[in-house]
C-alpha positions in Angstrom: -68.9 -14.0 8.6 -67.2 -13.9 11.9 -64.0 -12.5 12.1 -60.5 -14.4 11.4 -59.2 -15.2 14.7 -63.1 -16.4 16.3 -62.6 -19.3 12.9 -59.1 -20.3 14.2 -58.2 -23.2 16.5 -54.3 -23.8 18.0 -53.0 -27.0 17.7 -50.1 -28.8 19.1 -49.0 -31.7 18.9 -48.1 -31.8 15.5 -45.2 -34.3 15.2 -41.8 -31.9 14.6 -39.3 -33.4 11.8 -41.2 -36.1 10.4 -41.9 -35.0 7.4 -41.5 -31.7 4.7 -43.8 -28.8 6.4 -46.0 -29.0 3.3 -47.0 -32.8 3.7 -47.8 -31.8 7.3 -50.0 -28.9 6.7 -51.8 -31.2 4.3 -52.4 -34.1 6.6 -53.7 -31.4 9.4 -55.9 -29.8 6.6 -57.6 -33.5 5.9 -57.6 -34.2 9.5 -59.6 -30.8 10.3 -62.2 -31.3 7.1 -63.0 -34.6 8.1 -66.6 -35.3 9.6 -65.2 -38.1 11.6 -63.3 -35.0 13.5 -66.0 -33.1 14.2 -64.1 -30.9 11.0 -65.4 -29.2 8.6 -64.2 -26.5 5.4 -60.7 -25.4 6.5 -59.8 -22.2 4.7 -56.1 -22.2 5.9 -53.2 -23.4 7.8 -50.8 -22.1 8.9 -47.8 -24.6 9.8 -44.9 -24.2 10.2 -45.1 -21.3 13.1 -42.8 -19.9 15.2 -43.6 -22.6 18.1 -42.2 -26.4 17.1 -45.0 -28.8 16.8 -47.7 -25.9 16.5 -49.9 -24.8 13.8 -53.1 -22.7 13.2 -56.3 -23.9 11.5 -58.6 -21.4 9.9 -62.6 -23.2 9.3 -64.5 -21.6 6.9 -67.2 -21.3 9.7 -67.3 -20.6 13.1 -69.9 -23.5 14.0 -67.2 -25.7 13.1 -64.6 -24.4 15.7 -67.0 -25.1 18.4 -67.4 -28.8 17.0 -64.1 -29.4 16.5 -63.3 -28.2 20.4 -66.3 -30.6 21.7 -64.7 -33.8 20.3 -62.4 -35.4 23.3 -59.6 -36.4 21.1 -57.8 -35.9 18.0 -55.3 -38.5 17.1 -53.7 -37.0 13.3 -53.0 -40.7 11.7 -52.2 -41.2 8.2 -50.1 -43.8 6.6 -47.0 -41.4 5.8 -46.9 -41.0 9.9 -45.3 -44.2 12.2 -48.0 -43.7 14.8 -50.7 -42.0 15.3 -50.5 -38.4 17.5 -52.4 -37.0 19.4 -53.2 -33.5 19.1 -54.3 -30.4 21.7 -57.0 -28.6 20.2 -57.4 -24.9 21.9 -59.3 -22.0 20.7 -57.4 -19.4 19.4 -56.7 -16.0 21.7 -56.0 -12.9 19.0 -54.8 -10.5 21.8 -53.0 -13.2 24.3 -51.7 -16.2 22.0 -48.0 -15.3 23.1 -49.4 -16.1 26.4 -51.0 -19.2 25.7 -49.5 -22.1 27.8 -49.5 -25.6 26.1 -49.7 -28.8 28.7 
């Protein structure tokens, strides 16, 4: 099994203040299992962080990161959201993520 931070994507995006922190982290763990997204088993995330609008997504398996990265968008829709959102999706950088620079 490859090790925690090779499984984890970074994802902003996530609309800030919309909804309880819970709610959110469930609609980004549906989001990330669904085969629609590219997704697949998500073993954890990790929402609120430090960083408004950010949050980390742990997949059971590594294959699935690299699917997840491949697909050109991710709009998070679900019908407690307004609008749909759409979502960075960057690989995750164990040594350098205080360095990582969101567009």
């Amino acid at each position: 099994r490859a090790a925690k931070s090779a499984r984890t994507v970074v994802i902003s995006g996530v609309p800030d203040g919309l909804l309880h922190d819970d709610v959110m982290a469930d609609i980004l763990m549906i989001h990330f299992q669904m085969s629609k997204n590219n997704g697949g088993d998500v073993e954890e995330v990790v929402y609120p962080i430090t960083k408004k609008g950010v949050a980390y997504i742990t997949f059971e398996d590594q294959e699935v990161v690299e699917s997840v990265l491949k697909k050109d968008e991710h709009q998070l829709e679900d019908k407690r959201l307004s609008r749909r959102y759409l979502l960075n999706v960057t690989r995750y950088y164990e040594n350098v993520s205080s360095l990582i620079i969101y567009l």
